[in-house]
N, C-alpha and C positions, 0 to 999 in steps of 0.2 A: 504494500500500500504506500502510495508516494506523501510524501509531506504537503498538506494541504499551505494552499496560499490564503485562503479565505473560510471564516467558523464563523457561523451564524448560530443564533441563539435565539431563540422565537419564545418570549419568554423568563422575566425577569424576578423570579422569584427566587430561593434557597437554593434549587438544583441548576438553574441557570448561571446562578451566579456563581454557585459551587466549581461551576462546569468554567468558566471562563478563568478564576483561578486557579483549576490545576493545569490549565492549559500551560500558564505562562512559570507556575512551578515546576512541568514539565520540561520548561526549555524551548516550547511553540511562539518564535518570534512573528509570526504571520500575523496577520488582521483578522480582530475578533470584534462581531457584531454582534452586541447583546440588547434585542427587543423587548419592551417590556409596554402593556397595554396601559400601568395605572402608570401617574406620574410622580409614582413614589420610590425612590433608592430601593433594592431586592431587601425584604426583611424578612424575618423567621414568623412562624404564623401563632407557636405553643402561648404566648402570654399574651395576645390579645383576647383571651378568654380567662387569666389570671390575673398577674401582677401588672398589667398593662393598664388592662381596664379598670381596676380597683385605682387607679392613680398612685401603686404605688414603686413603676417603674417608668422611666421616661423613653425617647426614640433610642436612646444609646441601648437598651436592652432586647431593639427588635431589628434596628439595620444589622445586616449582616457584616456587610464593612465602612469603616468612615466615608465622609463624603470625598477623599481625596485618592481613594484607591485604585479607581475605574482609571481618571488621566493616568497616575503613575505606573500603571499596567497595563497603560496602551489598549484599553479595554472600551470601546465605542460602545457607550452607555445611552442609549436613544431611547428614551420614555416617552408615553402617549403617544406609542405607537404601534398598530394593531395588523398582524398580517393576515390579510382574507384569502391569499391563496399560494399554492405551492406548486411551481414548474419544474418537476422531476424530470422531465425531456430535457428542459433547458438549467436544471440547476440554480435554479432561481428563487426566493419567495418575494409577493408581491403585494406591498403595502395598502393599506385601507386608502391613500390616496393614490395608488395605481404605478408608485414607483419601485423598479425592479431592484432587487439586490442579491447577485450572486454568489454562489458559494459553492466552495466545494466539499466542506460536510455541514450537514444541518443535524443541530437538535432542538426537537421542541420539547419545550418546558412549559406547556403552556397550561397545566395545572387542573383545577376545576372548578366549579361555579356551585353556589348553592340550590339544592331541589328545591321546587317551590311548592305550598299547597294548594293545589284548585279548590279551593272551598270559595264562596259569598265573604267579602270585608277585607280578602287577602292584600287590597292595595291601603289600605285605612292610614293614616297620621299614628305610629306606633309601635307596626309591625315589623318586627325588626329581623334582621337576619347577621352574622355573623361571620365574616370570611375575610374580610380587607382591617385595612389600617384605619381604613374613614371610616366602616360601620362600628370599628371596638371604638375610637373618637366619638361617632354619634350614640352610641350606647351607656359609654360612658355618663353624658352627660344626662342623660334622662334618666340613668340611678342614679345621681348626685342629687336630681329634687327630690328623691323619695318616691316613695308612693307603695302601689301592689306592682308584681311584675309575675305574669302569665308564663311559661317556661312549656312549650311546646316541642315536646321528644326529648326521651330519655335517654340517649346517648352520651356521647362523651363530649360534646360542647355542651348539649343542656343541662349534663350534669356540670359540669366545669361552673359556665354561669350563674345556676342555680345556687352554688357553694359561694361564688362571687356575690350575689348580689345580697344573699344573706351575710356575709360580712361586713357589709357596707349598710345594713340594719334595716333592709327592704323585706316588705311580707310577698313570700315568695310559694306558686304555687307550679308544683308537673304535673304535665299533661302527658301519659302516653299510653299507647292505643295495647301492649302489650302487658302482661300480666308484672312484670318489674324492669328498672332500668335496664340499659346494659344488657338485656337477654339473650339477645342474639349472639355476642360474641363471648358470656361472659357464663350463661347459663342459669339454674334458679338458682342452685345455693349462693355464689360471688354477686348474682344480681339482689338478692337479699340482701345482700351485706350493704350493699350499699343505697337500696331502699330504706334500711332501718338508721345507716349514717345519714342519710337528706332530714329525715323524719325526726333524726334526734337533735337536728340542729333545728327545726321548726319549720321545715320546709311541709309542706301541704300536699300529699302525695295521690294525685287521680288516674289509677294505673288502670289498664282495661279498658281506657275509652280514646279515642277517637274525636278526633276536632272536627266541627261541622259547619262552624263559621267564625270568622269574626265578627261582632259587634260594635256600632260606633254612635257618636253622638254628632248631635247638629256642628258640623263647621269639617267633619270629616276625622276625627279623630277616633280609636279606639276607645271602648270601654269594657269590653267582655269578650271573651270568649266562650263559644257555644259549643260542649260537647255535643257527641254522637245520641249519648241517652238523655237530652237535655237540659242536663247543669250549664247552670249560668257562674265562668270565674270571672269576677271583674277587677279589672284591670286599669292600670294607666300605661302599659309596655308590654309587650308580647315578644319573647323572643322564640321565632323559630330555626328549631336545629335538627332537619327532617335527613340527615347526609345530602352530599353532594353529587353530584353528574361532571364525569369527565371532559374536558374542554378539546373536545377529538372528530367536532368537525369538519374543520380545515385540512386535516390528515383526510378523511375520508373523500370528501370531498376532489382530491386529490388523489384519487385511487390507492392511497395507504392505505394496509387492511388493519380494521379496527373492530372492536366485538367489547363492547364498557371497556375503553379502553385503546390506546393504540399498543396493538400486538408490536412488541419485540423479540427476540431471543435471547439467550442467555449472554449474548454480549452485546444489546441494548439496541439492536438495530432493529429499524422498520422491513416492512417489506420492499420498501424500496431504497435502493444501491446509494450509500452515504449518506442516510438518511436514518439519523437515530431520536430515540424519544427516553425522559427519566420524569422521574418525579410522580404527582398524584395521575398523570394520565397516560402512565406506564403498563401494560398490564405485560411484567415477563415472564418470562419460562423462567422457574427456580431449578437447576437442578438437582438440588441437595432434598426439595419440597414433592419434587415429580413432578407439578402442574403450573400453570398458570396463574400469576399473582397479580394485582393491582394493591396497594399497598397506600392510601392514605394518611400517611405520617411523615411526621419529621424528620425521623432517619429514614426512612426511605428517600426525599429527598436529598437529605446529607447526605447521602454518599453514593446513591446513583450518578447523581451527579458530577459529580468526580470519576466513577468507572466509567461513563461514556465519555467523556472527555480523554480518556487512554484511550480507550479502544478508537475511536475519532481517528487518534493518532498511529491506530496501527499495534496495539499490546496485543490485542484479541485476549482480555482475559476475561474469564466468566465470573459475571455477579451473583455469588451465591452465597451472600449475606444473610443470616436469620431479619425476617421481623422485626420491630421495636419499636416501640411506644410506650410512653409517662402517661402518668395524668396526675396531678395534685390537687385534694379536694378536704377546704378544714385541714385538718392536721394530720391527713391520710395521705402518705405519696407512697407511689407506684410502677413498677413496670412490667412490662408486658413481653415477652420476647417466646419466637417461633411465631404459627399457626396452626389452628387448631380446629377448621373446618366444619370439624364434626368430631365426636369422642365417644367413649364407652363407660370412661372410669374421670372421677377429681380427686386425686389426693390431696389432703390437708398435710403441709407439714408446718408446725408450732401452732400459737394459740389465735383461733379467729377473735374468740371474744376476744382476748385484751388485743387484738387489731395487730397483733405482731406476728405473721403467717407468710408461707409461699403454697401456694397453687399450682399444683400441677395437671395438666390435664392429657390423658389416655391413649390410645386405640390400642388395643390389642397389646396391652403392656408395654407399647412405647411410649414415651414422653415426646410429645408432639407442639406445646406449650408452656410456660410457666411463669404466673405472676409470683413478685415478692414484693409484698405489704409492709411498709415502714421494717422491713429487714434488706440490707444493704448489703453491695459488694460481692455481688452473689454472680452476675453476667457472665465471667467465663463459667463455670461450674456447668448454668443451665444451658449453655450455651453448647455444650461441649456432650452432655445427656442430650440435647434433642437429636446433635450431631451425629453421636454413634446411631442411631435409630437403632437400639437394641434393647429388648425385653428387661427393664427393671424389676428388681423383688417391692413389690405395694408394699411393704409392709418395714423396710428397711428404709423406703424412700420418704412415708410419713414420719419418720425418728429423729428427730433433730440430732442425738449424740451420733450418730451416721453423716461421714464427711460427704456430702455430695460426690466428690472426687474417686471417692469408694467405690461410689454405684457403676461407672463405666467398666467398658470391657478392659479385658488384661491390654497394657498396651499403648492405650491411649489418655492421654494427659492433660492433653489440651485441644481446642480448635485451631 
């Protein structure tokens, strides 16, 4: 693969931007075009739903690098600016005002957008959503007056937020159409856990139902939310956190094949030739996983980003990074590492009640996942058990005086 003259970057967020400096800590003196649609510097996305929004960290804790990085790195930093389409014939993409810019490898980074709710009220004075630098900005300040705040989906922003705005001394109500938060990726007993944590900080828990509208008052502003069985929560802010939809179709559109997701391979390429993708609109082949991943987190960004940008350059090394994801909520921090699709078995290892435990979760006696709750320093260990994908003893693995380390095969030490 010859040394490109020209790296376009469609795409200014954490893996964009990941991706344009390891280019030049690689040694890539060529021109680098890094596109970004908002007109904000590339920031990290984890504390606009914590320490960001609570006002109790400033922009230095979401830019990814100072304002001076981009000149000093020869890094063509061009914000508000939106590409509508991509000439694979001609190695090209083609800006929202119709100007070409060439290249000779492209990665898009172009991230994802948030799902919306079709229900009645969805556009009201209130209704909030969650994903950018300006919605945690505008969120912010409508917890600072106070009030009630509706909290629509139990996932991991709405929990985030929900834990936020109850710090910040709002009466805070969830909404979600599933029997507890978290269920889908987390299951009942971890999703308990952390129903009974919302509930014990005073959070107002309406699990099992379904949003059916918004409600609003003369001048167009929110005031309730209307469940499915018709509870009325009232409200001065609504925030919905329903997940997100891949930003993949400009790739389609462009005959790159995409499926939730623009398909890559194990070393980050599109279907089409110089033409790769990272970050939240990534869906790769893991090989270490077997299957096909899309990966909405932070780490996944972080360091996708960085492996397409080698391979860009010709490494051809395969991305086959575990999973991972934090979440900090109240005085509960967490992470999350592997996938875990589907299971059979949860081990408990230490104590849930006193909230000091790791999670591990199943199939066929392999360790396929593992949170560990306010217990640290644990990530090579789990990391190194889901690796081998070998048959652990349940019963050794929920025992705390049992070194994690133990439990692998003869052999293996580390990842």
């Amino acid at each position: 693969m010859s040394t490109p003259q020209t790296v376009v970057i469609a795409g200014a967020g954490l893996a964009g931007a990941k991706a344009a400096e390891t280019l030049r800590e690689e040694g890539y003196d060529g021109r680098i075009v890094l596109l970004g649609a908002e007109r904000r510097p590339p920031y990290e996305r984890p504390p606009l739903s914590k320490e960001y929004l609570r006002g109790e960290a400033g922009l230095e804790k979401v830019f990814v690098h100072d304002e001076d990085f981009y000149d000093e790195h020869a890094i063509e930093l061009r914000l508000g600016e939106t590409v509508e389409s991509i000439d694979t014939a001609g190695s090209a993409v083609v800006l929202a005002g119709r100007e070409r810019v060439p290249y000779d490898r492209l990665l898009l980074a172009t991230g994802a957008r948030p799902r919306r709710l079709a229900v009645p009220g969805a556009e009201l004075d209130g209704v909030c959503e969650l994903r950018t630098l300006g919605h945690s900005d505008a969120l912010r300040e409508r917890l600072r007056a106070g009030g009630r705040v509706a909290i629509v989906g139990g996932g991991w922003i709405g929990c985030e937020v929900a834990a936020s705005a109850r710090s910040m001394g709002l009466e805070v109500t969830l909404v979600e159409p599933l029997d507890l938060p978290l269920q889908r990726t987390l299951g009942p007993q971890l999703g308990a856990f952390y129903r009974d944590l919302h509930a014990e900080h005073g959070v107002r828990m309406l699990l099992g139902r379904g949003v059916a509208a918004f409600e609003g008052r003369p001048g167009g502003a929110i005031d309730a939310v209307r469940t499915g069985d018709g509870a009325r929560v009232e409200c001065d802010v609504a925030v919905v956190g329903v997940g997100v939809v891949p930003r993949d179709e400009i790739a389609g559109r462009s005959g790159i094949c995409t499926a939730d997701g623009i398909l890559v391979d194990e070393y980050l390429e599109t279907s089409a030739h110089n033409v790769f993708a990272a970050g939240d609109v990534a869906r790769a082949h893991h090989p270490l996983l077997e299957r096909s991943l899309r990966v909405e987190h932070w780490a996944g960004a972080l360091h996708q980003g960085p492996a397409a940008a080698r391979n860009m350059l010709g490494a051809r090394v395969a991305y086959d990074r575990l999973p991972y994801f934090f979440s900090d909520q109240y005085d509960i921090g967490m992470e999350y590492t592997g996938h875990a699709a589907e299971w059979d078995d949860v081990v408990i290892r230490g104590d849930i009640a006193a909230r000091e435990f790791i999670a591990f979760w199943l199939r066929q006696g392999r360790v396929r996942a593992a949170m560990n709750v306010n217990v640290w320093d644990m990530a090579p260990d789990i990391q190194a058990l889901i690796g081998a994908a070998a048959p652990v003893e349940r019963d050794r693995l929920a025992d705390p005086s049992v070194a994690l380390g133990d439990l692998l095969p003869a052999g293996v030490r580390e990842v």
